[in-house]
Backbone as a printed PyTorch tensor [residue, N CA C, xyz], in Angstrom:
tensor([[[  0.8560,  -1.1770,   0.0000],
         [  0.0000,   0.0000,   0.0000],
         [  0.8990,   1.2360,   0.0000]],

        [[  0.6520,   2.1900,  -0.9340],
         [  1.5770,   3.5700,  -0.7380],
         [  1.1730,   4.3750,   0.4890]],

        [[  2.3990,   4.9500,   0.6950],
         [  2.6640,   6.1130,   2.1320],
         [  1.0960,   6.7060,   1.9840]],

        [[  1.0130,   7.2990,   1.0300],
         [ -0.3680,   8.4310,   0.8740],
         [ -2.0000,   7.3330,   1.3600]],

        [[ -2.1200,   6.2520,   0.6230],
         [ -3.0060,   5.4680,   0.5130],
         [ -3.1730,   4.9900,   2.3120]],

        [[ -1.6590,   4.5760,   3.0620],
         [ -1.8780,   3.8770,   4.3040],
         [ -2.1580,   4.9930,   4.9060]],

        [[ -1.7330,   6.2010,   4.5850],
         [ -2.2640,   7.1070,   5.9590],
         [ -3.6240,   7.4220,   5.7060]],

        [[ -4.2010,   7.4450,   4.7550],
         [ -5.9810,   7.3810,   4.3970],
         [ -6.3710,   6.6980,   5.4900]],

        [[ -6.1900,   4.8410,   5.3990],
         [ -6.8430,   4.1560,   5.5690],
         [ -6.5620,   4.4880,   6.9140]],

        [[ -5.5930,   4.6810,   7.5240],
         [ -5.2340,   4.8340,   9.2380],
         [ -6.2610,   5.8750,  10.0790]],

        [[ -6.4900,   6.9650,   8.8310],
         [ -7.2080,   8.2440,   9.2400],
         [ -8.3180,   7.7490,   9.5060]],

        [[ -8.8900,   6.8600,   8.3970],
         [-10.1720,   6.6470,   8.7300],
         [-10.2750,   5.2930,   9.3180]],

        [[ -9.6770,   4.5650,   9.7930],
         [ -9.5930,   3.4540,  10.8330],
         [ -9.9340,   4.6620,  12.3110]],

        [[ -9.0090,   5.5360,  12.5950],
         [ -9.3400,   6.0410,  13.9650],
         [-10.3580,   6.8480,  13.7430]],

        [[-11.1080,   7.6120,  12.7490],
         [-12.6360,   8.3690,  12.2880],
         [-13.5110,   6.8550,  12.7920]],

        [[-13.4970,   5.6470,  12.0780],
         [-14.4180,   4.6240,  12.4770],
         [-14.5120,   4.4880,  14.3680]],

        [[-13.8320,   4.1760,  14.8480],
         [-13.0810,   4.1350,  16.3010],
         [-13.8310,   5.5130,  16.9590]],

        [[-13.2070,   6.6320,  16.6650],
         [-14.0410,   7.7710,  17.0390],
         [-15.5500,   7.5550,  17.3260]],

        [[-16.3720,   7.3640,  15.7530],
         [-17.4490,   7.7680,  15.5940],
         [-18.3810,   6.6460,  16.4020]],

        [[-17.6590,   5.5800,  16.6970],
         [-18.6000,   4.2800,  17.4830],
         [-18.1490,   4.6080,  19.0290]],

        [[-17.0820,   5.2650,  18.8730],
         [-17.0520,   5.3770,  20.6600],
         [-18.2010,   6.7150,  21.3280]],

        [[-18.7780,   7.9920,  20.3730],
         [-19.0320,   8.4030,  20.5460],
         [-20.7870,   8.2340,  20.6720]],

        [[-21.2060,   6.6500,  19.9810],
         [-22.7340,   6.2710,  20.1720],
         [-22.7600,   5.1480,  20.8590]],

        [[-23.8790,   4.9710,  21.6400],
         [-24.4100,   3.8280,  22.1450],
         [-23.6540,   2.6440,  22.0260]],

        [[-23.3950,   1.4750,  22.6270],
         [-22.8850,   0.2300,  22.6190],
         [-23.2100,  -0.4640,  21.2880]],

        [[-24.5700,  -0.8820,  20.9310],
         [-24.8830,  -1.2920,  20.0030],
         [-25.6140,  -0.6980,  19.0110]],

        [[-24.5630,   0.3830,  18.3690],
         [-24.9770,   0.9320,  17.4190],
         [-23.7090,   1.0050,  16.8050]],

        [[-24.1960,   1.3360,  15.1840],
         [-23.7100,   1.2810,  14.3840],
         [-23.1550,   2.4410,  13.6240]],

        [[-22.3550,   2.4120,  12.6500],
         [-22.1350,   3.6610,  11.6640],
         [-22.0630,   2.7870,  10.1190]],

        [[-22.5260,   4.0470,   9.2520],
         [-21.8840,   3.3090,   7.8270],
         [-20.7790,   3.7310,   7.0120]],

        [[-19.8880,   3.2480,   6.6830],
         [-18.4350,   3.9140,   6.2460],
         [-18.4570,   4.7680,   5.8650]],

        [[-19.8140,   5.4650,   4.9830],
         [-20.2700,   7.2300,   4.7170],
         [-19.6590,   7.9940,   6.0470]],

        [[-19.7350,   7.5920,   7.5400],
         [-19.5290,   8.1880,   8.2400],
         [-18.7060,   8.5600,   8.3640]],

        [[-17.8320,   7.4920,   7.9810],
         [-16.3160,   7.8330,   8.7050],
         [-15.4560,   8.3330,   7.6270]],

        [[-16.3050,   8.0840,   5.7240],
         [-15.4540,   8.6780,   4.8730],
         [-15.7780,  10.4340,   5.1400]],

        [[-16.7930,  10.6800,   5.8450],
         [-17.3380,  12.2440,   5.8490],
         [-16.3850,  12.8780,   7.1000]],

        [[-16.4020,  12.3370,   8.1550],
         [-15.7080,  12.5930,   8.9520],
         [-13.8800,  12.6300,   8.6140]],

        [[-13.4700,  11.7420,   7.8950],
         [-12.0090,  11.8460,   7.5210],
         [-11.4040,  12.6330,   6.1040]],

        [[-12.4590,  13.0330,   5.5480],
         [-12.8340,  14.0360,   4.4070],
         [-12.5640,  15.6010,   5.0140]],

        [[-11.1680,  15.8900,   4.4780],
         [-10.4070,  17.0820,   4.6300],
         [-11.3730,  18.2880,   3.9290]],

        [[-12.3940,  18.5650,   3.4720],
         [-12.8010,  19.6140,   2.4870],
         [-13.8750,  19.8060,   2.8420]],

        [[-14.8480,  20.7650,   2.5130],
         [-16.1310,  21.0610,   2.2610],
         [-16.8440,  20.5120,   1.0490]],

        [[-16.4760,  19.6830,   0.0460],
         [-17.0990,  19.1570,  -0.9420],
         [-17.6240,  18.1780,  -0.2150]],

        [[-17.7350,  17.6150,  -1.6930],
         [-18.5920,  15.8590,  -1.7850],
         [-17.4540,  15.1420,  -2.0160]],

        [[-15.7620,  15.4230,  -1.5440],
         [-15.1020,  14.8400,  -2.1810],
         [-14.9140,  13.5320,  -1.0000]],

        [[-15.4520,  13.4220,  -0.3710],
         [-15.6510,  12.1520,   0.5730],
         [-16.0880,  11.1740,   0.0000]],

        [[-16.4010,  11.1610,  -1.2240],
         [-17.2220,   9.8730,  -1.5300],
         [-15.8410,   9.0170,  -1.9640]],

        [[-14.6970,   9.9520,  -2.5180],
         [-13.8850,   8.9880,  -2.9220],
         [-13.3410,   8.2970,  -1.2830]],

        [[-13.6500,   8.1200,  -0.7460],
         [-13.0020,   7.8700,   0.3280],
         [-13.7670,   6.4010,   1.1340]],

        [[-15.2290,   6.4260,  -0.0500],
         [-15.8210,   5.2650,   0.8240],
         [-14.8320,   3.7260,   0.1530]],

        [[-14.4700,   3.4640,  -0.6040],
         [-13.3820,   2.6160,  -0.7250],
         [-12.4170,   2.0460,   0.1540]],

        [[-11.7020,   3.2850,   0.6950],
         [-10.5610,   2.9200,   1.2480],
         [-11.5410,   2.9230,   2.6630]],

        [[-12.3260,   3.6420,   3.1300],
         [-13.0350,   3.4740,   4.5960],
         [-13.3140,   1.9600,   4.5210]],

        [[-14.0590,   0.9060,   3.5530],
         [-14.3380,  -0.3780,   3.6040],
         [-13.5960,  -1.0060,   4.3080]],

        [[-12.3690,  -0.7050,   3.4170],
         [-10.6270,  -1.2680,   3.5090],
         [ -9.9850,  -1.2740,   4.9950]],

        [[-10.6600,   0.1730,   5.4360],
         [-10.0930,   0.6310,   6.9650],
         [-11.1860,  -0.4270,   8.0370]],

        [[-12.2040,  -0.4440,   7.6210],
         [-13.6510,  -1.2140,   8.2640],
         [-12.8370,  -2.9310,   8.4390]],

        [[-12.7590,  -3.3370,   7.1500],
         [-12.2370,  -4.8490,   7.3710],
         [-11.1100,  -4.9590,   7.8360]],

        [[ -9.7130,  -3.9930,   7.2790],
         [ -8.5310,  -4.1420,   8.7460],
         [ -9.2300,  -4.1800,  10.3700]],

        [[ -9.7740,  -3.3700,  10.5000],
         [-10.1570,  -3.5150,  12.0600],
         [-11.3710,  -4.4210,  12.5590]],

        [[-11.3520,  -4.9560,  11.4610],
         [-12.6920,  -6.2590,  11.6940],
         [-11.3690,  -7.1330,  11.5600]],

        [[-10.2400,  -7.7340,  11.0610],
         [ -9.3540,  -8.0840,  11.2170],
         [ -8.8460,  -8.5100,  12.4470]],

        [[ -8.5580,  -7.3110,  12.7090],
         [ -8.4710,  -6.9470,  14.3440],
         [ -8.7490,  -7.5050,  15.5820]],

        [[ -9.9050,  -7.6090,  15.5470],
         [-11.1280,  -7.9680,  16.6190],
         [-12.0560,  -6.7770,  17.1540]],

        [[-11.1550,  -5.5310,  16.5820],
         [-11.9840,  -4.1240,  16.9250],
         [-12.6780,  -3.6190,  16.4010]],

        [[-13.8280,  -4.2290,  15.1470],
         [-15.1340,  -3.5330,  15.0810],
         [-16.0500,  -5.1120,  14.6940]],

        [[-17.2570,  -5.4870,  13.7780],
         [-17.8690,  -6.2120,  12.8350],
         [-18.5310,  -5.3770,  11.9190]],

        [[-18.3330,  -6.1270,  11.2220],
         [-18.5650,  -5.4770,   9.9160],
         [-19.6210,  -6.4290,   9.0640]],

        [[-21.4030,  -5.8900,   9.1450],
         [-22.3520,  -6.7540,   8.6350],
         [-22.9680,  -6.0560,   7.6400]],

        [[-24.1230,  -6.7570,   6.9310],
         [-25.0170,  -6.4500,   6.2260],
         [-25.9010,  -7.2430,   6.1950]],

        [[-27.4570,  -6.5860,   6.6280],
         [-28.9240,  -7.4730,   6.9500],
         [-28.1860,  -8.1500,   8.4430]],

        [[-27.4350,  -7.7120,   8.9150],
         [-27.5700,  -8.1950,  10.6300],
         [-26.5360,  -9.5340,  10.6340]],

        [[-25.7100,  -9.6840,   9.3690],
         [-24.7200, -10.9510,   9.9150],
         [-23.3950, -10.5630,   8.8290]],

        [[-22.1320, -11.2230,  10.0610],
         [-21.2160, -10.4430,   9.8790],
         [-20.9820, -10.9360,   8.1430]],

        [[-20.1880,  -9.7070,   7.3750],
         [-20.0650,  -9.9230,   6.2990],
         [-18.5650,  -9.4060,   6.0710]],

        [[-17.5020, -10.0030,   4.5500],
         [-16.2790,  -9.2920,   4.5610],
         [-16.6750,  -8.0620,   3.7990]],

        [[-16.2170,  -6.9350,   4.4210],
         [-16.4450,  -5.4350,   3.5990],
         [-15.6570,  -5.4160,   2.0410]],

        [[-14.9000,  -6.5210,   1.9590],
         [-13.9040,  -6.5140,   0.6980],
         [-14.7820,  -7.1770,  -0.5230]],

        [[-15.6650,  -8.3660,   0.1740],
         [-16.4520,  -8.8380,  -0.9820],
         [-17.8570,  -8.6060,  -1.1310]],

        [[-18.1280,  -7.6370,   0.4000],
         [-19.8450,  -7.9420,   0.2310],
         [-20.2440,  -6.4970,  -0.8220]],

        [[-20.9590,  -6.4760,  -1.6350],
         [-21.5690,  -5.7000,  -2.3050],
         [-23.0690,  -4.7670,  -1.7110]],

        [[-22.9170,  -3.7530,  -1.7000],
         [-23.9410,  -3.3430,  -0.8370],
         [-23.9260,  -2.2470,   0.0740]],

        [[-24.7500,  -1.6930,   0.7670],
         [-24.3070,  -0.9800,   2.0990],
         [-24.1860,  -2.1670,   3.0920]],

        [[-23.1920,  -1.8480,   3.9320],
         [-22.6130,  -2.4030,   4.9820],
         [-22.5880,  -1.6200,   6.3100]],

        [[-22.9330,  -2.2650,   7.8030],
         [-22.6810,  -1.4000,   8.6490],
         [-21.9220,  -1.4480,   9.4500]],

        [[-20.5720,  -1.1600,  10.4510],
         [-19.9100,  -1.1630,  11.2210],
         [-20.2840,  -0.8410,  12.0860]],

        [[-19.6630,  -1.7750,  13.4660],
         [-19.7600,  -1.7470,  15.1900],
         [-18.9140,  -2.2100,  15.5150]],

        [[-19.0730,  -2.1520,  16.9070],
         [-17.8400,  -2.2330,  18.1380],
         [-18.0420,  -3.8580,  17.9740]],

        [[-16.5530,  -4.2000,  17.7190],
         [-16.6240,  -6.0440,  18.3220],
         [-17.6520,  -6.3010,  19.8110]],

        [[-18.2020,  -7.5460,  19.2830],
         [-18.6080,  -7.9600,  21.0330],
         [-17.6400,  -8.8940,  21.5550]]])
């Protein structure tokens, strides 16, 4: 992964981390969140960012530090097609 690309995904690994520590136990965010939140600008240029947020979602589902589902069972963010939602590991 290039210098530029890993510090993306790092940014928005701790934006994901942030944004679930800041709701309820069992709640969720969707990588929109955390690409909006790690999105340096006032545009829409966050959308390029929901990619690499996936990327940041399944490293830390990796981890043991989030799950990463869709329709309520865990799914890989790399292959599932779809919206997907992220939470705190149980």
């Amino acid at each position: 992964m290039a210098d530029q690309e890993e510090r993306t995904v790092r940014r928005l690994e701790r934006a994901i981390l942030e944004l679930l520590e800041r709701r309820r136990p069992d709640a969720t965010i969707c990588p929109s969140d955390a690409a909006r939140a790690a999105h340096e600008g006032d545009d829409d240029g966050w959308w390029d960012l929901m990619e690499p947020a996936r990327r940041a979602a399944g490293r830390l589902a990796e981890a043991g530090e989030v799950t990463v589902t869709q329709r309520g069972r865990p799914v890989d963010p790399a292959t599932a097609r779809g919206p997907v939602r992220i939470g705190r590991a149980r």
